[in-house]
C-alpha positions as CSV (number, residue, x, y, z in Angstrom):
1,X,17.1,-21.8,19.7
2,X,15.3,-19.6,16.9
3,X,14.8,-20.8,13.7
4,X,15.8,-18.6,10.6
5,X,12.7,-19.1,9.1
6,X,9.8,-18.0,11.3
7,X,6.5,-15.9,11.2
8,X,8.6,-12.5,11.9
9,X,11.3,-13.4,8.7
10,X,8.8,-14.7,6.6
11,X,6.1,-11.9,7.0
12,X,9.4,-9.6,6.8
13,X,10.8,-11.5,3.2
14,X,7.4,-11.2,1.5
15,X,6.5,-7.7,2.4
16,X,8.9,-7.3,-0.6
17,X,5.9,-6.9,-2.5
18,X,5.3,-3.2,-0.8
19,X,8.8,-2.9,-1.5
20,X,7.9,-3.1,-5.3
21,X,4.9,-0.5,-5.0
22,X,7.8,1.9,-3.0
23,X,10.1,1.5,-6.1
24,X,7.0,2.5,-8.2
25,X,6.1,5.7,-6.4
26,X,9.6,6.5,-6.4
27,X,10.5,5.6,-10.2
28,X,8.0,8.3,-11.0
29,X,7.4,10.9,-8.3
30,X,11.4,11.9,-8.8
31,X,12.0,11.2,-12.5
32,X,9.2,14.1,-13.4
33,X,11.9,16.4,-12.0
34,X,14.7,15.3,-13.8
35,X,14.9,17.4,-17.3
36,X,16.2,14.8,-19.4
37,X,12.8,12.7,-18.9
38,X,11.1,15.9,-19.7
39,X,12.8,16.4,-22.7
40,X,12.7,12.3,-23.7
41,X,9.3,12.4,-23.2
42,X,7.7,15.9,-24.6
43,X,7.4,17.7,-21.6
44,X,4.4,16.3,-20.1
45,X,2.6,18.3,-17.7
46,X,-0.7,18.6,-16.6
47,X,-3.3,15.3,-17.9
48,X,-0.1,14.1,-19.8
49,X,1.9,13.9,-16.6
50,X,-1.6,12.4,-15.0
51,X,-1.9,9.9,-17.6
52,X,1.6,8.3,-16.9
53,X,1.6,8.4,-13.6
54,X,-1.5,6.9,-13.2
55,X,-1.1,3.9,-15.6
56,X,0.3,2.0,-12.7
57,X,-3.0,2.3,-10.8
58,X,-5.4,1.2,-13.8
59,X,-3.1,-1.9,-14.5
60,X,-3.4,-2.3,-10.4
61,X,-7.1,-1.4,-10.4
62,X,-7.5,-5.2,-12.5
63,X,-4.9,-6.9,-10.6
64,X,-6.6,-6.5,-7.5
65,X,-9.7,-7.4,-9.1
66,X,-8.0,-10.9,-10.5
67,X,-6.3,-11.5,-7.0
68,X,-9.6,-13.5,-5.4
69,X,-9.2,-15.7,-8.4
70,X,-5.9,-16.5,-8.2
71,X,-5.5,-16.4,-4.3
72,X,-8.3,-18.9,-3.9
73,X,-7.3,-21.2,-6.8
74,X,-3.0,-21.0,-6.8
75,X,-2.7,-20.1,-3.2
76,X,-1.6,-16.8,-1.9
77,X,1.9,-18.1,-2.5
78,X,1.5,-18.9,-5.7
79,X,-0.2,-15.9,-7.1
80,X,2.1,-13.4,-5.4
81,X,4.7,-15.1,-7.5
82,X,2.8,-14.7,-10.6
83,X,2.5,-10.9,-9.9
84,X,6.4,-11.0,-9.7
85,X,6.4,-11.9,-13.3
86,X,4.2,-9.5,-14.2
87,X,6.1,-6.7,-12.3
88,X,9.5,-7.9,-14.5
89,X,8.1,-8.0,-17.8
90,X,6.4,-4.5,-17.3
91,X,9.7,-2.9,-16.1
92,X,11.5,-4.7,-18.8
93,X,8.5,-3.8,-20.9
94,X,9.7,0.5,-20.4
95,X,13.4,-0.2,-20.6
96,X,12.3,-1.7,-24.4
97,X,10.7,0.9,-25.0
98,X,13.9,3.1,-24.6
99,X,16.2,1.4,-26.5
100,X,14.0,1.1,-29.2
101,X,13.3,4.9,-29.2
102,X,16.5,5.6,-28.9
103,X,17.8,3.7,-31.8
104,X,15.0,4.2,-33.9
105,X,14.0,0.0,-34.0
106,X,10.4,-0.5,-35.1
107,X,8.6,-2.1,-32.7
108,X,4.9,-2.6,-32.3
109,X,3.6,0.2,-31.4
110,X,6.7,2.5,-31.2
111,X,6.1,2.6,-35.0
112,X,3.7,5.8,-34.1
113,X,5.5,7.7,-32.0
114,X,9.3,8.8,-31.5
115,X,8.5,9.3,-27.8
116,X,7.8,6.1,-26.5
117,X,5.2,7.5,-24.2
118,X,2.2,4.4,-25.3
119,X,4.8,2.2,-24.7
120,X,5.7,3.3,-21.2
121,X,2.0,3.9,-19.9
122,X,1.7,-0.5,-21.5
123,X,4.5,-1.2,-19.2
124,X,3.7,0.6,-16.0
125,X,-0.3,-1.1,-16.5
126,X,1.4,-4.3,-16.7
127,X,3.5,-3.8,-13.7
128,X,0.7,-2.1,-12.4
129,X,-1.2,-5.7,-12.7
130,X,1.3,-7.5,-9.7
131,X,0.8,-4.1,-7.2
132,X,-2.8,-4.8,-7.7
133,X,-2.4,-8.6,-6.7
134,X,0.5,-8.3,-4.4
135,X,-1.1,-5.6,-2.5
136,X,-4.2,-7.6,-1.9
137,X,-2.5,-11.0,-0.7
138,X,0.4,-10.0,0.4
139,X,-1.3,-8.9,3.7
140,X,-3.7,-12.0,3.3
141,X,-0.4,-14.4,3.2
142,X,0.7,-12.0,6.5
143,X,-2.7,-12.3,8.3
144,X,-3.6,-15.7,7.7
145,X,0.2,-17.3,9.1
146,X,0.3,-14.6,12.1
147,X,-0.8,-15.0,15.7
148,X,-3.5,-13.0,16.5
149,X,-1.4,-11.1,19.6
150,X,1.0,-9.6,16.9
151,X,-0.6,-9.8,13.7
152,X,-1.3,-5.7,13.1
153,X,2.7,-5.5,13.6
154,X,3.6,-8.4,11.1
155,X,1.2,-7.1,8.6
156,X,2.5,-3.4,9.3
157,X,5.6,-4.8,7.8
158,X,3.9,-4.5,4.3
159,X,3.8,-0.8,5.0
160,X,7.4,-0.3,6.3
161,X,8.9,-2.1,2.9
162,X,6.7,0.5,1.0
163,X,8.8,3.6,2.4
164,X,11.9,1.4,2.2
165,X,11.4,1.1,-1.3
166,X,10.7,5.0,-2.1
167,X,13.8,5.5,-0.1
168,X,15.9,3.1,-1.5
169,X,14.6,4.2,-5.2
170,X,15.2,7.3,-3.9
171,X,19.0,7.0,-3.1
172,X,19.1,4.9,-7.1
173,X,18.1,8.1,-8.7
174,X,20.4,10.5,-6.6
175,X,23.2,8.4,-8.0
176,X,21.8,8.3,-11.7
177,X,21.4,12.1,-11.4
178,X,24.8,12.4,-12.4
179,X,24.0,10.6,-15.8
180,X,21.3,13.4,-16.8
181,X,22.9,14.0,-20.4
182,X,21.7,10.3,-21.2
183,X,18.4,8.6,-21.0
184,X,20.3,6.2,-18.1
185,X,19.2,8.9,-15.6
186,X,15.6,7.2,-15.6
187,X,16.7,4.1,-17.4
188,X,18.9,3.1,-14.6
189,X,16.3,3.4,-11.8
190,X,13.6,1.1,-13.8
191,X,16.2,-1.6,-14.3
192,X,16.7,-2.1,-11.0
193,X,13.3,-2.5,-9.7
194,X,13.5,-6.3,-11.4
195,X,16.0,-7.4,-8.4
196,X,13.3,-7.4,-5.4
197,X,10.7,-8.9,-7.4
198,X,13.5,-11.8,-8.7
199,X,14.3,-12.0,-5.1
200,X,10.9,-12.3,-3.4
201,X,9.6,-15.5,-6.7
202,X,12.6,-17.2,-5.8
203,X,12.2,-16.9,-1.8
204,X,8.8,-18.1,-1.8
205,X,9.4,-21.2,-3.1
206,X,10.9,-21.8,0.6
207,X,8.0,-20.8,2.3
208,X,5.0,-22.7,3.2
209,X,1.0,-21.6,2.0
210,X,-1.1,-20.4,4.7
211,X,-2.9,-22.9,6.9
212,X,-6.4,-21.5,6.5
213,X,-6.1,-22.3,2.7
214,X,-4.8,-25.2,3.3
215,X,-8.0,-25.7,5.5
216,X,-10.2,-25.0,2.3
217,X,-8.6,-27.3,0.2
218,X,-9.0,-30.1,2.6
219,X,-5.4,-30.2,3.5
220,X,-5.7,-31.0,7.2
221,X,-2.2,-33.0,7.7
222,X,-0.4,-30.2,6.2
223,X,-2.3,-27.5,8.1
224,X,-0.9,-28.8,11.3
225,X,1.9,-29.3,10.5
226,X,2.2,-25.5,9.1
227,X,0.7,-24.3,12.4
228,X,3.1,-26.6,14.5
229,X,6.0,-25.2,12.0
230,X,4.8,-21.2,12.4
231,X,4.0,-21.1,16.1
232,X,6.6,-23.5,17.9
233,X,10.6,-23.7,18.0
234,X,11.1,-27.3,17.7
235,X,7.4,-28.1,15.5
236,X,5.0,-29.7,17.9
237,X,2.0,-30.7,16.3
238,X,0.7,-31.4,19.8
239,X,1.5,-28.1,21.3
240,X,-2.0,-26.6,23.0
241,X,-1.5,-23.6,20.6
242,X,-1.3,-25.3,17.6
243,X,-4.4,-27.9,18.3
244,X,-6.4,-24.7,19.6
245,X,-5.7,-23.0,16.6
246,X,-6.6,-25.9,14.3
247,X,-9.5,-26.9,16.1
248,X,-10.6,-22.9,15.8
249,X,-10.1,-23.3,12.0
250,X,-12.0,-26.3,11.6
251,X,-14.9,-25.6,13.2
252,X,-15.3,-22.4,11.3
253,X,-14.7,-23.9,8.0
254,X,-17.3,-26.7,9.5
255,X,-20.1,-24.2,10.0
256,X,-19.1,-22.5,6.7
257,X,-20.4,-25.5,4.8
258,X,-22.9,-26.5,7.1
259,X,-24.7,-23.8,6.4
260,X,-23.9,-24.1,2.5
261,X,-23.5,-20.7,1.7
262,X,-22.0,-19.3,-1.6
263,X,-18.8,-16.7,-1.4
264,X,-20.5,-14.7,-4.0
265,X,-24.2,-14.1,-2.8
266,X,-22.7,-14.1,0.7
267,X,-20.2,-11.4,-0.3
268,X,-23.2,-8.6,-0.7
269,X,-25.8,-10.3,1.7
270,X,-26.9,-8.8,4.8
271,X,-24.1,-9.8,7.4
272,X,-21.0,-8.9,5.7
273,X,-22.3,-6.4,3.0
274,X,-21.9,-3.7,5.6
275,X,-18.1,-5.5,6.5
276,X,-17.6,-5.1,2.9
277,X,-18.4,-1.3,2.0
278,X,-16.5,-1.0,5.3
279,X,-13.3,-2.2,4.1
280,X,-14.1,-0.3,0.9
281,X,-14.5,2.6,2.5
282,X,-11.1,2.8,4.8
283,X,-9.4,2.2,1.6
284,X,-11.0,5.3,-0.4
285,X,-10.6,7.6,2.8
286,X,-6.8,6.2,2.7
287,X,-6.6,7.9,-1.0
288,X,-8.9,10.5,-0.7
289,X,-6.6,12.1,2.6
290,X,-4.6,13.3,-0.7
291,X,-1.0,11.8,1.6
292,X,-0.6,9.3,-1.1
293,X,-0.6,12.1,-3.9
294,X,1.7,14.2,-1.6
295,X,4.7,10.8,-2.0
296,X,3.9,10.4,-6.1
297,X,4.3,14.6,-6.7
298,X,6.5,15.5,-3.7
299,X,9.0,17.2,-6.3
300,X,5.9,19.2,-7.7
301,X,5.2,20.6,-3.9
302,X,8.1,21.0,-2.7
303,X,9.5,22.9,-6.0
304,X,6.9,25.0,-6.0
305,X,7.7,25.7,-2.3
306,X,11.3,26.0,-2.3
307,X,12.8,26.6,-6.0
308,X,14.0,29.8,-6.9
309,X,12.8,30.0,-10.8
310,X,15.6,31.4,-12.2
311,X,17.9,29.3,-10.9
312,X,16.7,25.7,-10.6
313,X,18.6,23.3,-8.5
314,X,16.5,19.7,-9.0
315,X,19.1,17.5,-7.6
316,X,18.8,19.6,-4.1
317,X,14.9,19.4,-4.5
318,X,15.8,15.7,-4.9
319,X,17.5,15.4,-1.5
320,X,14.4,17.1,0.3
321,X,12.5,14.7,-1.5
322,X,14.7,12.1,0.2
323,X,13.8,13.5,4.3
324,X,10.2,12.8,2.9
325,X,10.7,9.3,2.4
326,X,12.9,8.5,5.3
327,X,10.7,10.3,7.8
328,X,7.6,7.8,6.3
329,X,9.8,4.8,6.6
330,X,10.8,5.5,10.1
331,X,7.7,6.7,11.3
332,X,5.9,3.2,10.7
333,X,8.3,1.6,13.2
334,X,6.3,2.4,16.2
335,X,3.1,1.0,14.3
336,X,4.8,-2.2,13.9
337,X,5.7,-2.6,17.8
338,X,2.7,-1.1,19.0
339,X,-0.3,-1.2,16.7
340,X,-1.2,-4.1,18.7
341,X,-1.9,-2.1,21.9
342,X,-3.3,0.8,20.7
343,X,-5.2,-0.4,18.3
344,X,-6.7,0.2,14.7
345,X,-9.6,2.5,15.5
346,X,-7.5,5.0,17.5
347,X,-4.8,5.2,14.9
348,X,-7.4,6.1,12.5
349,X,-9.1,8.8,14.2
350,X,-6.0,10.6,15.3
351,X,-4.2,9.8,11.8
352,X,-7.3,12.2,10.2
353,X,-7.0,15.0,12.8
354,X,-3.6,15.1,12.0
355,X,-3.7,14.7,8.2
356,X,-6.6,17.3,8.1
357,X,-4.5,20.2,10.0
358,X,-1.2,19.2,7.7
359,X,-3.0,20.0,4.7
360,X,-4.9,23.1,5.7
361,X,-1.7,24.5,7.1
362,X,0.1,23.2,3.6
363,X,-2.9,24.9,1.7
364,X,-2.9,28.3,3.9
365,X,0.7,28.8,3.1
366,X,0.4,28.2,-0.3
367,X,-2.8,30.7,-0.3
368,X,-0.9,33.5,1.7
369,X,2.1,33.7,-0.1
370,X,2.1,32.0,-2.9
371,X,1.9,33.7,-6.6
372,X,1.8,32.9,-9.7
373,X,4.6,31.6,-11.4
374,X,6.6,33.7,-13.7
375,X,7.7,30.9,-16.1
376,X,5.3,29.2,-18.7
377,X,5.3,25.7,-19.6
378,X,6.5,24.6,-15.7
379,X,4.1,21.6,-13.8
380,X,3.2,24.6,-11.1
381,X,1.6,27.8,-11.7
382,X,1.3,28.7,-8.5
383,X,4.9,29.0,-6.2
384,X,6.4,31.2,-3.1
385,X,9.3,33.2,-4.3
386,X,11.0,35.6,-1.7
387,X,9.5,33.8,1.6
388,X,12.0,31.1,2.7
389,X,10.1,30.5,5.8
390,X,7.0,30.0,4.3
391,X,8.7,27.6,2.0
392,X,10.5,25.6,4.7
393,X,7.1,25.7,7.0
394,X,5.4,23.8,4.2
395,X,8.3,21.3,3.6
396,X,8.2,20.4,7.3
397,X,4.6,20.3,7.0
398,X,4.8,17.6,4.2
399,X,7.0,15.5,6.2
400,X,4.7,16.0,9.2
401,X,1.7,15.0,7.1
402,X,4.3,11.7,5.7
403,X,4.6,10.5,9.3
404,X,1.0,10.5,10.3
405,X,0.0,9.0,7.9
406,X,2.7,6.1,7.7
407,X,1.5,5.8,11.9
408,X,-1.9,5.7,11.0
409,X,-4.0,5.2,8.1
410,X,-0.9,4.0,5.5
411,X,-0.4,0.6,7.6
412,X,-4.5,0.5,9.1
413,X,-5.8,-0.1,5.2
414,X,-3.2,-2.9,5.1
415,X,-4.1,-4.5,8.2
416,X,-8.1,-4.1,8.6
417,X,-9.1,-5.9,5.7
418,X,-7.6,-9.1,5.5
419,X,-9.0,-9.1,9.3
420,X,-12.3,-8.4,9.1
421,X,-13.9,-11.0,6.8
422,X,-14.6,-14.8,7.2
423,X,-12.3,-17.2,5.6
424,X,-14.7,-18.7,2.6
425,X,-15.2,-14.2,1.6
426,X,-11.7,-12.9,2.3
427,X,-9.8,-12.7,-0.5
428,X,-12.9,-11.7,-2.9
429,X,-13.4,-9.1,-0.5
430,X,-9.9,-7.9,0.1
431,X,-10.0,-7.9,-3.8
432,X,-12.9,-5.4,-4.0
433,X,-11.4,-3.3,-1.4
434,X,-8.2,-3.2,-3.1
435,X,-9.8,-2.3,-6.3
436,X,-11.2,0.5,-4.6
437,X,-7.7,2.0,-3.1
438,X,-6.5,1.4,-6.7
439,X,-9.7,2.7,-8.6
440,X,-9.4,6.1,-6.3
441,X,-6.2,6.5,-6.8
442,X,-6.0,6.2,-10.8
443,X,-8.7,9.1,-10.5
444,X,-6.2,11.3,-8.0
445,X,-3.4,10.4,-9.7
446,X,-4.7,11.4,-13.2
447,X,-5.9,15.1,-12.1
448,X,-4.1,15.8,-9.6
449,X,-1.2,17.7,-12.1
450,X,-3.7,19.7,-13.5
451,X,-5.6,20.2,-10.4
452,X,-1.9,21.8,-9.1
453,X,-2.1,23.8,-12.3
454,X,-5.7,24.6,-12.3
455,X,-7.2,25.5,-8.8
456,X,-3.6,25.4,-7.2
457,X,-3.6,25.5,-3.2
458,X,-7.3,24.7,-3.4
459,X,-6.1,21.6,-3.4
460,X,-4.6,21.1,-0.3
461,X,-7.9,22.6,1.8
462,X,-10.0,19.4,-0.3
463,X,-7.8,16.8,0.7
464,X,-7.7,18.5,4.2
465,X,-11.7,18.3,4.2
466,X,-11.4,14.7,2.9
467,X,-9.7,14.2,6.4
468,X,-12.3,15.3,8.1
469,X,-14.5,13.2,6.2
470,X,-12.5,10.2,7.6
471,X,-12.5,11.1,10.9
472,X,-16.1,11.1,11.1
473,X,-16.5,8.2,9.5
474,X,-13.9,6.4,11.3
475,X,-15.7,7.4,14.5
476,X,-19.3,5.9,14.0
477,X,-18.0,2.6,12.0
478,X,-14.9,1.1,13.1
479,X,-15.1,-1.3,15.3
480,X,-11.3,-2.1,17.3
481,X,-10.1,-5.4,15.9
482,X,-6.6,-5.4,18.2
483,X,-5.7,-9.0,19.6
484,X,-8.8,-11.3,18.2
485,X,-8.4,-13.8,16.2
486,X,-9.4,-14.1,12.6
487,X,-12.5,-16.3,13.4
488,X,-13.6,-14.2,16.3
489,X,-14.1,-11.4,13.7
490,X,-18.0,-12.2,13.5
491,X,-18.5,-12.4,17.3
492,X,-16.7,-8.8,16.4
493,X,-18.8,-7.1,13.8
494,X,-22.2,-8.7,15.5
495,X,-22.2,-8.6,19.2
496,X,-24.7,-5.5,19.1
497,X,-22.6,-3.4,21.3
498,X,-22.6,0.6,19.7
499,X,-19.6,1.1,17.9
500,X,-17.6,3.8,19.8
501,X,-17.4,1.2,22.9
502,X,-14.7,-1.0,20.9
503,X,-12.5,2.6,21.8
504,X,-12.6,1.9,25.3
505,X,-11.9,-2.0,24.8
506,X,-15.3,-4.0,24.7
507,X,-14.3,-7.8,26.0
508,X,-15.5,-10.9,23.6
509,X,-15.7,-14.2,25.2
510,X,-12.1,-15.4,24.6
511,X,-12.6,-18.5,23.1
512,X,-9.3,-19.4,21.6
513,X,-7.6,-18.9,25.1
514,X,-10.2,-21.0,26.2
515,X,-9.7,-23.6,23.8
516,X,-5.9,-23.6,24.9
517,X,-6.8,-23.5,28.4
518,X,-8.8,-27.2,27.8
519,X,-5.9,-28.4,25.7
520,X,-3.3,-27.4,28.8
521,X,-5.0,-29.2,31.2
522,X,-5.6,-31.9,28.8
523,X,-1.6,-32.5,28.1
């Protein structure tokens, strides 16, 4: 008999919180197009465009910086529902700021502007605050409750709900489209981002907290009977892989204070410092690929591929828009049933070859037939007019690019973190790293409308190089990860072995089977 509530539904249920940074990307990357925002809003474009766009990531930059805090003291559980309430009173925070525009109420700061633009970039920082702290410990809260066998899938999950979310907001604005002579054709699509976030605060409250902070807090009844709960059918607290597990976690929180060490001067000190710029650093190359940018101005790149500018068509733009994020949703499927076989490093290395030759052959196009564009005030300067093929070779190219890196590098940065650190570091370090994806992309997402207005297809042949970049990186520091168990990860990162063997499957001693090989025999 299978439970309802098990380690598959509940990793499943509260990936909800990628779900919420999908509707994001997709609340803006398609509204730019539609002309009534334009027109609401003063025809941004270039570092206005930037600005709004990447308020999100700022107010995300801090949340993930606040998550260590609140994940160590609340719980995992409990701080991803504070983020929740963060993410409804920022996109109740923009609907406000509407209304009020619209019917000329005084309110705050509306007072100075008829636009409502400072209003909008305060909301999307403040729902930017529960991406930055869901996006850290949501895949903490995955990692820490999953087996070690099928934890990169379960934690994939977070990356799955992220193109379900751009689709879904996706298929929202394709309806509103029709409302373009009101200010309900963007209004619309904001109020419904509050339902997932209302649905994942209230599901949590069923769920349990994750046995290895349970562990930290001294909580040792409870942590076996979470383990018994998330790893049998019928919850056997005497089962050999539940008392191998918790025997695992005790002893490593044993040694942890044994040797007295402090989280902080730990975090930067000599064995995990290089863990640390590690994470980091898969997290900037993640951004710096330039995929991320491709989902948040698809409309831009695919307007400036496709549209004909005398005869603009954004609601068919829209709907290519819409093959972008399906194609990204579906291609993470295989990484959930398989990322445990072929592991993170691989997926990484092939996942920058990949993104590299998509964005050179994106940027080539552009370069070869591209000119400059005949109307003034538009968000590209540079477009292909008269070459249909060239257009439709660079919007199969972006969907290419979306599905290489939804197989590789989009669900990787999710899953390596929360993996790689000891127990007493992990969620200041996952915070830091998240900080860094945010932090890098605030800084794309700010310039790269006027970098599409300024140095054009130049663009595309940077973030193609960035690829590169990754790939060589990649190659001489990440070590494979597939299949151990969190508290193995030391044995990992220190064993001394050069770090291109973990491609061809160095073997560690094994010590959790063997720990539920001496509780078999035991029973």
């Amino acid at each position: 008999m299978v439970r309802l509530l098990n380690v598959y539904t509940i990793s499943s249920f509260v990936a909800l919180g990628g779900l919420l940074y999908g509707f994001e990307i997709a609340s803006m990357s398609d509204i730019m197009g539609f002309s009534r925002y334009r027109a609401f809003y003063g025809n941004p474009l270039g570092i206005h465009q930037g600005v709004i766009t990447s308020a999100i990531s700022a107010g995300s930059f801090f949340g993930a910086l606040s998550s260590s805090v609140l994940g160590d003291r609340l719980s995992r559980k409990i701080a991803i529902q504070l983020g929740t309430v963060l993410w409804c009173i920022g996109s109740m925070w923009a609907l406000l700021t509407l209304f009020a525009s619209s019917h000329r109420l005084i309110i705050c700061s509306l007072q100075a502007t008829s636009t409502g633009v400072p209003m909008l970039i305060i909301g999307r920082i403040i729902a930017g605050l529960c991406i930055g702290i869901t996006s850290a410990l949501v895949p903490i809260y995955q990692a820490e409750i999953s087996p070690r066998k099928i934890r990169g899938g379960l934690v994939s999950v977070q990356q799955f709900a992220i193109g379900l979310g751009l689709v879904l907001q996706l298929f929202i604005q394709y309806g509103a489209s029709y409302l373009q002579r009101t200010t309900y054709v963007f209004r619309l699509p904001w109020a419904v981002q509050t339902a997932p976030a209302i649905l994942l605060f209230t599901g949590l409250f069923c769920f349990p907290r994750t046995p290895r902070w349970l562990a930290r807090q001294d909580r040792w009844d409870e942590v076996l009977q979470v383990l018994a709960f998330l790893r049998t059918p019928d919850c056997d607290i005497n089962h050999p892989l539940v008392l191998a597990e918790y025997k695992e976690i005790e002893e490593q929180i044993r040694f942890e204070r044994e040797q007295e060490l402090n989280s902080y001067r730990e975090l930067f000190g000599p064995k995990t410092r290089k863990r640390l710029f590690l994470g980091m650093a898969i997290q900037a190359w993640s951004q710096l690929g330039g995929l991320i940018q491709l989902l948040y101005y698809i409309v831009f790149i695919l307007r400036a591929a496709n549209e004909d500018p005398n005869n603009p068509n954004p609601r068919r733009t829209l709907v290519y828009a819409s093959f972008t994020y399906i194609i990204f949703t579906v291609a993470t499927i295989p990484t959930i049933l398989w990322t445990d076989q072929w592991g993170r490093r691989s997926s990484l290395l092939i996942g920058a070859l990949f993104g590299a030759f998509w964005m050179y052959l994106i940027g080539g196009l552009f370069a070869r037939f591209g000119q400059p564009n005949p109307l003034k005030d538009q968000a590209n300067t540079w477009v292909i007019i008269g070459h249909p093929a060239a257009g439709r070779t660079i919007q199969a190219s972006c969907y290419l690019a979306a599905a290489s890196f939804a197989m590789s590098w989009g669900p990787i940065e999710w899953i390596y973190p929360p993996e790689i650190y000891p127990l007493r570091i992990r969620a200041k370090a996952v915070s830091l790293t998240t900080a860094t994806n945010w932090g890098v992309n605030y800084l794309l997402a700010l310039a790269v409308p006027s970098l599409l207005r300024t140095i054009q297809w130049r663009l595309f042949i940077i973030f193609g190089s960035f690829n590169i970049g990754a790939f060589i990186y990649a190659f001489f520091r990440v070590r494979e990860t597939k299949q151990r168990t969190l508290e193995e990860m030391d044995e990992v990162f220190e064993h001394g072995e050069p770090v291109w063997r973990s491609f061809t499957g160095v073997r560690y001693t094994g010590r959790f089977d063997a720990l539920v090989q001496e509780f078999e025999r035991i029973a």
